[in-house]
N, C-alpha and C positions, 0 to 999 in steps of 0.2 A: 543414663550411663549403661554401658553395656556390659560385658565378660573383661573382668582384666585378673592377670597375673600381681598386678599390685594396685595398693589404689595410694598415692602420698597424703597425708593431711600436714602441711607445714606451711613455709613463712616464703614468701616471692617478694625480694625486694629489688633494685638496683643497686650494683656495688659501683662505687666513685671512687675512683683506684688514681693514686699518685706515689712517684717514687720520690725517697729523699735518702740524702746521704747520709742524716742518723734522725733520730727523733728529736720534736722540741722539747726544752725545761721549761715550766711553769712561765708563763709569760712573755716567750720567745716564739718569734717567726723563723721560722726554716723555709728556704724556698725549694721548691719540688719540681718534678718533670711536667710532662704535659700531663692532662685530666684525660682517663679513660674511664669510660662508662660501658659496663659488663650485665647482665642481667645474673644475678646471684639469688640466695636465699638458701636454705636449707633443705627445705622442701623442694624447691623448683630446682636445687642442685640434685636431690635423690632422683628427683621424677627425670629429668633427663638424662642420667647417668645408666638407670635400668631400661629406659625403652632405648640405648645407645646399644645395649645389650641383649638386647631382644624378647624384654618382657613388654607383654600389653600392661601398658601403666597411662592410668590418670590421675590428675592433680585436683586436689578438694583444698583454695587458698584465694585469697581474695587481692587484690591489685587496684589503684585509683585509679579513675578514666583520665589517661594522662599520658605524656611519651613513654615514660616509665615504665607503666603497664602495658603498653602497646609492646615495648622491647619486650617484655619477657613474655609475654603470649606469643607474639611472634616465635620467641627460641626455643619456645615450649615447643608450637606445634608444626617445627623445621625437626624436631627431633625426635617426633611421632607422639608424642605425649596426648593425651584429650582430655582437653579443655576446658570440658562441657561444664566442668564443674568448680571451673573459676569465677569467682563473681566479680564483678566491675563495680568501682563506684564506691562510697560511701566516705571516703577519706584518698587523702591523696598515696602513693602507690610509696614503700618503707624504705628509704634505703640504708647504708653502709656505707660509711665515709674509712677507707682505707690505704693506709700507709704501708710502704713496702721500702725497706733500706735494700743494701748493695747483698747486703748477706741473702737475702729473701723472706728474714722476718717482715711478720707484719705487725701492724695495730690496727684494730678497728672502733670505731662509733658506731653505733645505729640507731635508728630511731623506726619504731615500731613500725610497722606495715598493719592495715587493715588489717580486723578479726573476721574469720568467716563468719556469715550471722546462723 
């Protein structure tokens, strides 16, 4: 890796995004809008956020060899980010199961993303 203005250590997951018209109660089904699929994370949100902004930033996060992790490498490095120091592989790639009502709350699930080793 080379010279950067930042360097991210955090979480690259897939967020799985659906709108509903309120949340469910314990043991109820809500039906939702269509299923979008975003590349999110925390980290992979920072790291894209600053090279949008015109810091040299790379990402130190790991991602499963999977569509999943193809999406967000791919959106990583459409947004200049490097890469170099993402690993691939080891578990499949974390995502975020999230709700969005009319208001623009949300809710989320997740389920762990790969640890960098």
């Amino acid at each position: 890796m080379d010279d950067y203005d930042l360097l991210v250590v955090g979480s690259a997951n897939a967020d799985l995004v659906i709108g509903v018209e309120r949340r469910p109660g314990p043991g109820e089904t809500v039906l939702g809008s269509d299923l979008a699929v975003h590349p999110g994370g925390k980290g992979a949100n920072q790291a894209v956020a600053a090279a949008r902004l015109g810091a040299r930033t790379a990402l130190l996060a790991r991602v499963g060899d999977d569509a999943h992790g193809r999406l967000l490498l791919d959106s990583q490095r459409q947004a200049g980010v490097d890469t170099a120091g993402v690993l691939v592989g080891g578990a499949p790639t974390g995502v975020a199961l999230i709700t969005v009502d009319p208001s623009g709350a949300t809710a989320s699930w997740s389920r762990r993303a790969p640890t960098p080793a």
